[in-house]
C-alpha positions as CSV (number, residue, x, y, z in Angstrom):
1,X,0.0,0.0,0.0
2,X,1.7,3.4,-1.0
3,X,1.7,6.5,0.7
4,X,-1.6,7.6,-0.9
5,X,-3.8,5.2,0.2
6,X,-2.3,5.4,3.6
7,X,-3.2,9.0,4.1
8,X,-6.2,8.7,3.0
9,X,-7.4,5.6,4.7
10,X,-5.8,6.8,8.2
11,X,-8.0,10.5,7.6
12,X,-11.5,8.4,7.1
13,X,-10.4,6.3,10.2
14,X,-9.7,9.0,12.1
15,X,-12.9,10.7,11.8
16,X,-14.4,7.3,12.2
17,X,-15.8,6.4,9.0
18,X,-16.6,3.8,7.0
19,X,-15.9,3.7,3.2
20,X,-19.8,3.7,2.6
21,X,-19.9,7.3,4.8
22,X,-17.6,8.5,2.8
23,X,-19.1,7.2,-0.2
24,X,-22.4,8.9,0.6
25,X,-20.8,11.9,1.0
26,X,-18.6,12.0,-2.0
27,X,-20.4,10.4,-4.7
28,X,-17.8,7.9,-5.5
29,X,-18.6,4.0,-5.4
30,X,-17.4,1.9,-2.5
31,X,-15.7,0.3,-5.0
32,X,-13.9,2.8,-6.3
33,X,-12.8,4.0,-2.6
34,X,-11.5,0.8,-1.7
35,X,-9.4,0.6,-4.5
36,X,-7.9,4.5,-4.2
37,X,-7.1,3.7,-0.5
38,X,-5.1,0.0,-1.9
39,X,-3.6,1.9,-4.7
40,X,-5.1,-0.2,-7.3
41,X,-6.8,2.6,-8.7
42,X,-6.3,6.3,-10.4
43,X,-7.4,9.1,-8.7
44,X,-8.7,12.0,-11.1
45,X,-8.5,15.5,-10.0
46,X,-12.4,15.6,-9.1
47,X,-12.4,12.7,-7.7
48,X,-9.8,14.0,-5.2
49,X,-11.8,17.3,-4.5
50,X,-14.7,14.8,-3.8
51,X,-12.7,13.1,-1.6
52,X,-10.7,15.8,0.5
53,X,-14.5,17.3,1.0
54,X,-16.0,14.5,1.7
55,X,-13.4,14.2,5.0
56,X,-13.3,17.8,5.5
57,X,-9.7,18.8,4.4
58,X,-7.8,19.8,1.6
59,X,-6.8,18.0,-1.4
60,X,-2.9,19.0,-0.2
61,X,-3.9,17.1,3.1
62,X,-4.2,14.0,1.4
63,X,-2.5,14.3,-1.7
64,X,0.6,16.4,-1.1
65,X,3.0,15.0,-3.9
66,X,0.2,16.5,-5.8
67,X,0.2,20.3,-4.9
């Protein structure tokens, strides 16, 4: 599992969440979640606004190589 999907798994855990919370709140199928957090799976620039507002931070907090 790379750096990515560590990040962002540890912010849903910390806010206590499950992958289908934060798929309610994002938009994006469980699916899909599970395989951004492995690193199995491309994240598009939407799809990390989705995500970052879906936990409450910014896109930086969870994707910092990115910024």
């Amino acid at each position: 599992m790379g750096t990515k999907a560590s990040k962002l798994r540890q912010w849903r855990k910390d806010r206590g969440l499950r992958l289908v919370d934060v798929s309610d709140l994002s938009g994006l199928s469980i699916y899909k979640l599970s395989r951004i957090e492995t690193g199995f799976s491309r994240i598009r620039p939407l799809d990390r606004v989705k995500i970052a507002q879906a936990l409450g931070c910014r896109v930086r907090d969870l994707f910092p190589e990115d910024v």
